[in-house]
C-alpha positions as CSV (number, residue, x, y, z in Angstrom):
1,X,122.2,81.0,30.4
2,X,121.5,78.0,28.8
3,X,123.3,75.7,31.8
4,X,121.2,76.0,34.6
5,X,121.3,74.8,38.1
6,X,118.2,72.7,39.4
7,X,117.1,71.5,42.4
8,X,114.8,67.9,42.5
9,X,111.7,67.7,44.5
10,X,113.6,66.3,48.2
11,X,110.3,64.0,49.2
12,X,110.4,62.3,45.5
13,X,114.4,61.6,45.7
14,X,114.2,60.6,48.9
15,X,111.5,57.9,47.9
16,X,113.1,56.8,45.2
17,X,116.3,55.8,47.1
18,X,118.3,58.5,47.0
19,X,117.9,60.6,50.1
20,X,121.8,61.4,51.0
21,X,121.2,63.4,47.5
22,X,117.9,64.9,47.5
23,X,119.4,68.6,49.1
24,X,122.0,68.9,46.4
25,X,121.9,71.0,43.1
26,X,122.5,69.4,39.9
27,X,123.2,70.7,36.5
28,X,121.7,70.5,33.3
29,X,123.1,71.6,29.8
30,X,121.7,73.3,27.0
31,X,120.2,70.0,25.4
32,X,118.9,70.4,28.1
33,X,119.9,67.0,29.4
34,X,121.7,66.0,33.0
35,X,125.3,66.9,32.6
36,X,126.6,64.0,34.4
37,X,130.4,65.3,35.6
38,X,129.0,68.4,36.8
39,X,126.6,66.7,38.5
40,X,128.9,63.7,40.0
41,X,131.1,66.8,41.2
42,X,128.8,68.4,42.5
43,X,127.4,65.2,44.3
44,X,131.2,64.6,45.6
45,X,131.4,68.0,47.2
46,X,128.4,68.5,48.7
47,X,128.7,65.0,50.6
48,X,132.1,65.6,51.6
49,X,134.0,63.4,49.9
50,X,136.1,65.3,47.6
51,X,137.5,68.9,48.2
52,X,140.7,70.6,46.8
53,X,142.7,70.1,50.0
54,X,142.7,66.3,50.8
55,X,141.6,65.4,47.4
56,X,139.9,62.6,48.5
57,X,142.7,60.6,50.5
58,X,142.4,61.8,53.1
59,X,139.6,62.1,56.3
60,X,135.9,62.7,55.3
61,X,135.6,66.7,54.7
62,X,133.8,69.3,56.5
63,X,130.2,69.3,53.9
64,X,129.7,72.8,52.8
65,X,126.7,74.2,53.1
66,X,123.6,74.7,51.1
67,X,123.8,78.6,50.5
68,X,127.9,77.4,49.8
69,X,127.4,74.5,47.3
70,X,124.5,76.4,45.7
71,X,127.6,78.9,44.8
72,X,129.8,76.1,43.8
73,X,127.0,75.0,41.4
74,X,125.9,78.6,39.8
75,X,130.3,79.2,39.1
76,X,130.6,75.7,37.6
77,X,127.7,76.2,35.7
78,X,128.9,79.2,33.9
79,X,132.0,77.9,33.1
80,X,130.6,74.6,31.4
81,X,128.3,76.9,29.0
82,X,131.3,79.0,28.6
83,X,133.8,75.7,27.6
84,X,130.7,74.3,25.5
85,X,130.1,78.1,23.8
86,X,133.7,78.2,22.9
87,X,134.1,74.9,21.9
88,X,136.7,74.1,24.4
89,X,137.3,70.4,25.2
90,X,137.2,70.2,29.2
91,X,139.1,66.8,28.8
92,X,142.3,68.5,27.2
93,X,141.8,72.1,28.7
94,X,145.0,73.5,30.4
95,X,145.1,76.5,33.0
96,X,147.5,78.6,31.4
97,X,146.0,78.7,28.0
98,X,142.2,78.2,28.6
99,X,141.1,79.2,31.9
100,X,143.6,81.7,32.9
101,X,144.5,82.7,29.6
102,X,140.8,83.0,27.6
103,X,138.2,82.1,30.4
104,X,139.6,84.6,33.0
105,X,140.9,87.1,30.6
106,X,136.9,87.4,28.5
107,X,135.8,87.9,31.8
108,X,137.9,90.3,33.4
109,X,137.4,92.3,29.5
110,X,133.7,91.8,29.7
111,X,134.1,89.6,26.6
112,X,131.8,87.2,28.8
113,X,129.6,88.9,30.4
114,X,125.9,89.3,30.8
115,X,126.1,92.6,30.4
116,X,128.9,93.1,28.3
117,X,131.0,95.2,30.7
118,X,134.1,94.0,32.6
119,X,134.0,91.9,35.7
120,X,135.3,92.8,39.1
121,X,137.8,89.8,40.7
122,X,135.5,89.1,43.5
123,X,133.5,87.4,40.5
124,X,136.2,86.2,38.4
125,X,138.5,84.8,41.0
126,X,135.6,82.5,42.5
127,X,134.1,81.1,39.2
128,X,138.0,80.4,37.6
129,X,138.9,78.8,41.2
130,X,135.8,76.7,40.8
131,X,137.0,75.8,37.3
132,X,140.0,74.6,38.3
133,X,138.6,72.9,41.4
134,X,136.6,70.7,38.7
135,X,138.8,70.1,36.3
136,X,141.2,68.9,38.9
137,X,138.6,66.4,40.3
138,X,137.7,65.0,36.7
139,X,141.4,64.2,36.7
140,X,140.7,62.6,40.4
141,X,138.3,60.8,39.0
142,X,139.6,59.1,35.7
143,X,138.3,61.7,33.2
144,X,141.2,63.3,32.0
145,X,145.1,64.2,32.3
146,X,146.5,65.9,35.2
147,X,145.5,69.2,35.6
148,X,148.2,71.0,36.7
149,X,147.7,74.6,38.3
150,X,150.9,76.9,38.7
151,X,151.1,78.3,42.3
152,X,153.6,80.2,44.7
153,X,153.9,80.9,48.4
154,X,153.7,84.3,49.6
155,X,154.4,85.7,53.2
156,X,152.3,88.7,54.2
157,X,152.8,90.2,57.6
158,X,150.1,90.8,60.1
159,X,150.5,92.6,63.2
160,X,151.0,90.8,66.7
161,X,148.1,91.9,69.5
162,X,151.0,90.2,71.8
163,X,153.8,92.9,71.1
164,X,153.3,96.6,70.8
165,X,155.7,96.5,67.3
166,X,155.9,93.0,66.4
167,X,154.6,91.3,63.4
168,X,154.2,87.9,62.5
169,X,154.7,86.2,59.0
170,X,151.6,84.2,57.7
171,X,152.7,82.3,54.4
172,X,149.7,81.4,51.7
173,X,149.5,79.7,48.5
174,X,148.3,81.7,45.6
175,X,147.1,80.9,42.6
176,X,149.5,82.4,39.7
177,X,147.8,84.2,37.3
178,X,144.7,85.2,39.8
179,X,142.8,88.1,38.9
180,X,144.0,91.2,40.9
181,X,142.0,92.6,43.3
182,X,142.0,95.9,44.2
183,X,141.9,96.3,48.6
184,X,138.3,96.9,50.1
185,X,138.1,100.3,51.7
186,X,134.9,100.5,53.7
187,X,132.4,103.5,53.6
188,X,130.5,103.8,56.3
189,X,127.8,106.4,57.2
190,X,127.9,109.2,59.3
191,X,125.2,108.8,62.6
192,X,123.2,111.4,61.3
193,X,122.6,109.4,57.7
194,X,122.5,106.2,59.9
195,X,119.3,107.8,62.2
196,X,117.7,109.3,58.7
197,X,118.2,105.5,57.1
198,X,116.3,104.1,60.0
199,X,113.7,106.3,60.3
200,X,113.3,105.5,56.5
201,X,113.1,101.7,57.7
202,X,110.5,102.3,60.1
203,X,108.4,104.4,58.1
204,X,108.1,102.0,54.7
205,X,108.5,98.6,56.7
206,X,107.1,99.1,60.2
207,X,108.9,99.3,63.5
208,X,109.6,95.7,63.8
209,X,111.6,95.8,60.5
210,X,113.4,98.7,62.0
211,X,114.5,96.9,65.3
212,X,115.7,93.7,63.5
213,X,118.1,96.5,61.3
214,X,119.2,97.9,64.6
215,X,119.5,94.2,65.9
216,X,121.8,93.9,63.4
217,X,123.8,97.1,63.9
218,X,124.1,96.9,67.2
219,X,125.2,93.0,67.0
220,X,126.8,92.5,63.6
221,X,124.7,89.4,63.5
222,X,123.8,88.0,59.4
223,X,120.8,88.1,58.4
224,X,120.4,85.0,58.2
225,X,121.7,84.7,61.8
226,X,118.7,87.4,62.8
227,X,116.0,86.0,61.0
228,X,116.6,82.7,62.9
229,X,116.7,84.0,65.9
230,X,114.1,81.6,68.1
231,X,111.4,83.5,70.3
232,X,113.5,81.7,73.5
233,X,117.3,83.1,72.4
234,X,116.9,85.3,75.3
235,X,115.2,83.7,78.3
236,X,112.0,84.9,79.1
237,X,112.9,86.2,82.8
238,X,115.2,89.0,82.1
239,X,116.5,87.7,86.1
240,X,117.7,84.9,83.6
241,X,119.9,86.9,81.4
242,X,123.5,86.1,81.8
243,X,125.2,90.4,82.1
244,X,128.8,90.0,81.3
245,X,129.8,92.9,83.2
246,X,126.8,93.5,85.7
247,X,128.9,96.2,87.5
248,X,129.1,98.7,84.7
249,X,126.1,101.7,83.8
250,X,123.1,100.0,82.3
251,X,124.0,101.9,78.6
252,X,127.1,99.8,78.6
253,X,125.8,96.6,80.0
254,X,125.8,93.2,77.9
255,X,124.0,90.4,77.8
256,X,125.5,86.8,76.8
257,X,123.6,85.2,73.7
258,X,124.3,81.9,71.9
259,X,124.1,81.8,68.8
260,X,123.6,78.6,65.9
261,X,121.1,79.3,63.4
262,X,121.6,80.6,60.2
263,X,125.5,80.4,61.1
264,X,127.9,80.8,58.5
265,X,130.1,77.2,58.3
266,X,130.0,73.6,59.0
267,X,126.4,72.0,58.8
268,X,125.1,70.1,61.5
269,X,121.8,69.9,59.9
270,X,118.6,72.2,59.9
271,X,116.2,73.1,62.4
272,X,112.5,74.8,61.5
273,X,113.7,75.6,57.8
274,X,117.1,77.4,59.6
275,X,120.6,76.1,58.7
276,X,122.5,74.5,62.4
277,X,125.7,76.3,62.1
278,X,128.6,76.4,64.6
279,X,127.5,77.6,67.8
280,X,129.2,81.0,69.3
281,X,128.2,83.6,71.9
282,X,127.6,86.7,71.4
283,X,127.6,90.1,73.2
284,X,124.2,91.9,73.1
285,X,123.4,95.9,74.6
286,X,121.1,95.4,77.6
287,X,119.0,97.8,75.7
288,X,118.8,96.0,72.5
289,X,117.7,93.0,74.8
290,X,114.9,95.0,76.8
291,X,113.7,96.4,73.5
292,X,113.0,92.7,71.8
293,X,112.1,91.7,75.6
294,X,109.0,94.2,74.9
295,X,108.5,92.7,71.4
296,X,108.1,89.3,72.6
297,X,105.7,90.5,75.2
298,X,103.1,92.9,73.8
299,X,103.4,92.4,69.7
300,X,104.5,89.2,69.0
301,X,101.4,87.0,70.7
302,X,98.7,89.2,68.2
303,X,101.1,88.0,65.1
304,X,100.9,84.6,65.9
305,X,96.9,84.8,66.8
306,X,96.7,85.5,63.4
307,X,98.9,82.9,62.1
308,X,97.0,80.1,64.1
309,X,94.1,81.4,63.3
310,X,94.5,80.6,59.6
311,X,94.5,77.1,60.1
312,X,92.0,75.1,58.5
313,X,91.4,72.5,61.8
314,X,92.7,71.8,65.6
315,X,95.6,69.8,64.0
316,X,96.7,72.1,62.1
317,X,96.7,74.9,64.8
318,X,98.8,72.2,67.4
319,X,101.0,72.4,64.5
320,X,101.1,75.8,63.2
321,X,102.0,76.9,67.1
322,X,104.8,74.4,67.7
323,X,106.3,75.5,64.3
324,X,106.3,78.9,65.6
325,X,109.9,78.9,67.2
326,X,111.1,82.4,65.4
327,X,110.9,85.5,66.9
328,X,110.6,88.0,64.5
329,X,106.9,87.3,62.9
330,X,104.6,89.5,60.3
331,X,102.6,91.5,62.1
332,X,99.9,91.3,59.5
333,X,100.1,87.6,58.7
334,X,101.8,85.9,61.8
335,X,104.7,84.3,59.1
336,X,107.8,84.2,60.6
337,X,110.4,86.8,58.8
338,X,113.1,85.7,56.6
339,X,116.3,86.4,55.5
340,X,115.0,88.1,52.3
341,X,112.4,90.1,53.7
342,X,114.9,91.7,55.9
343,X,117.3,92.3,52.8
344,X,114.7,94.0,50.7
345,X,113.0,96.3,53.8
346,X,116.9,97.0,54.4
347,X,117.5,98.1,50.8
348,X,113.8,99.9,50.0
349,X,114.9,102.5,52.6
350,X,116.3,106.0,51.8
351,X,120.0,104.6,51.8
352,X,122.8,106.6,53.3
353,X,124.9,105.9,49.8
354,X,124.9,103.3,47.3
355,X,125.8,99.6,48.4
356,X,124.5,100.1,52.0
357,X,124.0,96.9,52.5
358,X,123.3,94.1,55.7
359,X,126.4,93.2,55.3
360,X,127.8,96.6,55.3
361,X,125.8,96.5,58.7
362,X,128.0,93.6,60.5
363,X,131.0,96.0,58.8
364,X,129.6,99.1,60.8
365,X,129.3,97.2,63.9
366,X,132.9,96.0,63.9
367,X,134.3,99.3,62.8
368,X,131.9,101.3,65.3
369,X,133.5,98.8,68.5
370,X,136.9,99.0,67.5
371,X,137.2,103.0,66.9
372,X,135.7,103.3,70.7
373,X,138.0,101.0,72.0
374,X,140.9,102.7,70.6
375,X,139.5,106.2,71.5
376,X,139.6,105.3,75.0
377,X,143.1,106.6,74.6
378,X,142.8,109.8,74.4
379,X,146.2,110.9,73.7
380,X,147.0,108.7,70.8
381,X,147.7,111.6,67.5
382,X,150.1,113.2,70.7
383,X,152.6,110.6,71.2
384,X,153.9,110.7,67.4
385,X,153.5,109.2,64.6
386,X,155.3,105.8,65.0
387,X,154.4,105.2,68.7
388,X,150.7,105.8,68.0
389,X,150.9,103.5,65.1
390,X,152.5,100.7,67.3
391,X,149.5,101.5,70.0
392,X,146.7,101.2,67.6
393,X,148.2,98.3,65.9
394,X,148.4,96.5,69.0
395,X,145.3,97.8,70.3
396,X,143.4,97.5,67.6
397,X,144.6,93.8,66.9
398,X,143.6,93.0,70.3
399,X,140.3,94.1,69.9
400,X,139.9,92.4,66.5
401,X,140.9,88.8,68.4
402,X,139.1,89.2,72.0
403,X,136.0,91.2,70.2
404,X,135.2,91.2,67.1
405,X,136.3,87.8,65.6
406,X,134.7,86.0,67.9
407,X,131.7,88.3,67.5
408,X,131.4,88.2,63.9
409,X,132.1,84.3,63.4
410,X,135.3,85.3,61.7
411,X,138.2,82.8,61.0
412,X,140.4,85.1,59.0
413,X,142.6,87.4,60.8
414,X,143.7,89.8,57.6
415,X,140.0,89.8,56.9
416,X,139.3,91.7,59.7
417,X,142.0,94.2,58.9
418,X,139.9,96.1,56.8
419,X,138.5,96.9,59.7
420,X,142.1,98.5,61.5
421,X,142.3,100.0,58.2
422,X,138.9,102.1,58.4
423,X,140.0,103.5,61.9
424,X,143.6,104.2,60.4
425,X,141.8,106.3,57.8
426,X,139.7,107.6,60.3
427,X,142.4,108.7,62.6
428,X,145.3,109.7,60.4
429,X,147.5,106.8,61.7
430,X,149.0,105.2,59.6
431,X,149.4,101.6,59.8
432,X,152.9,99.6,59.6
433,X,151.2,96.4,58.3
434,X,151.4,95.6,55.0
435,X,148.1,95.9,54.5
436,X,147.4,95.6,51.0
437,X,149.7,92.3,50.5
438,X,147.9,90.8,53.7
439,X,144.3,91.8,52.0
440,X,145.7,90.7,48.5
441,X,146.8,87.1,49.7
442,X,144.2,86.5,51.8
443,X,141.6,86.6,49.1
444,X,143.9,84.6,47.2
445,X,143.6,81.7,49.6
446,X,140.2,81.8,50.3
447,X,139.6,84.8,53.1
448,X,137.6,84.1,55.7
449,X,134.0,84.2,56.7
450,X,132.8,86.9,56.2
């Protein structure tokens, strides 16, 4: 790729005057040489004062954040070198016959293509989107025509957790033209291949890199969310720890977390190298919580010995120990334990099937709490087939609002759908929603956090 997305040395920027700047990404082309509009867009987006929505007259938008406008850099980047390879002039380009008719198309035929083979929509749909996004801020901005993209409303219907057989209708704007994309069954492994993956986990990555993947399962936090995790996110008296239902038998007990770093969303700024994200609670097993309990206390203090005790003077130790806010730290080098550590122990494992993934992880999680809850009725395949589709639709949407979306951080409601979809499949209910035009126009208008 001869476009490539750079970052500037922060401290330098800053000095020089430009410190409201130094975190964002700019672009250079194949000269290689500063491409200026990319960059000004870029500039724009990541300070919050252009996005698609208000276009700029209106209130100062949300600033996405850095793992977000990295994105929006990398998909704006490969459609410059694309427009520059082609010879396409991005002051006269149209959507019809340029970006939906020959950008989209070559990639959806694997005409461009690193590899040469076809593209799936969840990479097409982003990049073209982003295309759009730019060439509609150019126009914003005095550097070209109107760019005018065709789109049309479409109602999808979701189910209602207040009515046993309603439905609501949820309208969207889509994009005419988008890249189809096929609905996202989940695959998720059976206990047995989850034990045998963990096991796996523990024996190439050391228990401690097994209990943050069972952190994980058993709380559908990110991994960024668990990597971030500060050595005080549960108090240290467990006589401290806020159980949400006190009364029930220790194996179902929870205990209240909160969580903000590493959240998915808004930026409120950054914290010991960790993203502030939107704060939210979470549910955590009492015995998840005992288990990291006994971390703190007997394996994490020999991890940060070492760790203090490679600094080079008594200032540097001060510092080294009040930097050490994480939880999870090496236990041969006392570093703390990062998102990408975790993805690659995660992945090195004897996986249950290909694409297991951390994110599959938050996926089993949500899927694992929702088929309990609706199991809890017992008789559900005995009351027939359309009353047990109205009582796991209105079950199962309940759960997905009281439960899991708040869990999870999610915003989209059809996103979570998926999930009622697994359990359909797993029951042999079917569902009434139309759940491939709620999944379809969802991902049209943006979906939701996943």
């Amino acid at each position: 790729m001869s476009f490539k997305v750079c970052y500037s040395d922060s401290t330098i920027t800053s000095k020089a005057g430009f410190g409201k700047v130094a975190h964002l990404p700019f672009i250079l082309d194949n000269r290689p040489g500063y491409h200026r509009l990319g960059s000004r867009y870029l500039i724009d987006r990541g300070l919050g004062t252009w996005n698609p929505e208000t276009r700029g007259k209106g209130p100062r938008a949300t600033r996405p954040s850095k793992k977000t406008i990295k994105n929006y850099a990398y998909w704006l980047a490969n459609f410059l070198e694309w427009a520059e390879v082609r010879g396409i002039d991005l002051k006269a380009c149209e959507y019809a016959e340029h970006v939906q008719g020959r950008y989209q198309d070559e990639m959806t035929q694997g005409l461009w293509s690193a590899e040469g083979r076809a593209l799936q929509a969840t990479t097409v749909n982003p990049r073209v989107q982003q295309a759009c996004d730019f060439l509609t801020w150019m126009s914003d901005r005095g550097e070209r025509e109107p760019f005018d993209i065709p789109t049309e409303k479409v109602k999808v219907r979701v189910g209602s957790a207040t009515s046993a057989i309603g439905h609501r209708a949820k309208e969207v704007t889509r994009r005419i033209g988008k890249a189809r994309q096929n609905k996202r069954r989940l695959r998720m492994p059976t206990e047995a291949e989850l034990a045998t993956w963990l096991t796996s986990v523990k024996a190439k990555h050391g228990e401690l890199m097994g209990l943050i993947c069972e952190t994980i399962l058993l709380t559908g936090l990110r991994i960024e969310e668990a990597s971030a995790l500060r050595v005080d996110t549960l108090p240290e008296d467990p006589r401290r720890w806020h159980l949400s239902n006190a009364d029930a038998p220790k194996s179902e007990q929870q205990v209240l977390v909160d969580i903000r770093y590493g959240a998915k969303g808004p930026d409120y700024g950054e914290d010991h190298g960790d993203k502030i994200g939107p704060e939210r609670s979470i549910l955590m097993p009492l015995v998840l919580a005992e288990k990291l309990h006994a971390y703190r206390q007997r394996l994490r203090n020999p991890a940060l010995k070492k760790w203090v005790s490679g600094a080079a003077n008594a200032q540097e130790r001060k510092e080294r120990i009040a930097g050490a806010v994480h939880l999870f730290l090496h236990e041969g080098t006392g570093k703390r334990i990062t998102a990408d550590n975790i993805y690659r122990a995660w992945k090195k494992a004897e996986l249950p099937f290909d694409g297991w993934s951390p994110h599959l992880g938050r996926d089993w999680w949500a899927c694992s709490t929702l088929l309990r809850e609706i199991e809890r009725h017992e008789r559900l395949k005995e009351l027939g087939p359309a009353v047990a589709t109205q009582l796991l639709e209105s079950v199962g949407m309940t759960v997905i609002r009281m439960r899991i979306q708040p869990q999870l951080g999610h915003k989209s409601e059809t996103t979570s759908l998926i999930y009622l979809q697994w359990v359909s499949d797993r029951l042999g209910v079917a569902l009434s929603i139309d759940y491939d035009a709620a999944f379809e126009a969802d991902g049209a208008s943006g979906g939701g956090a996943r």
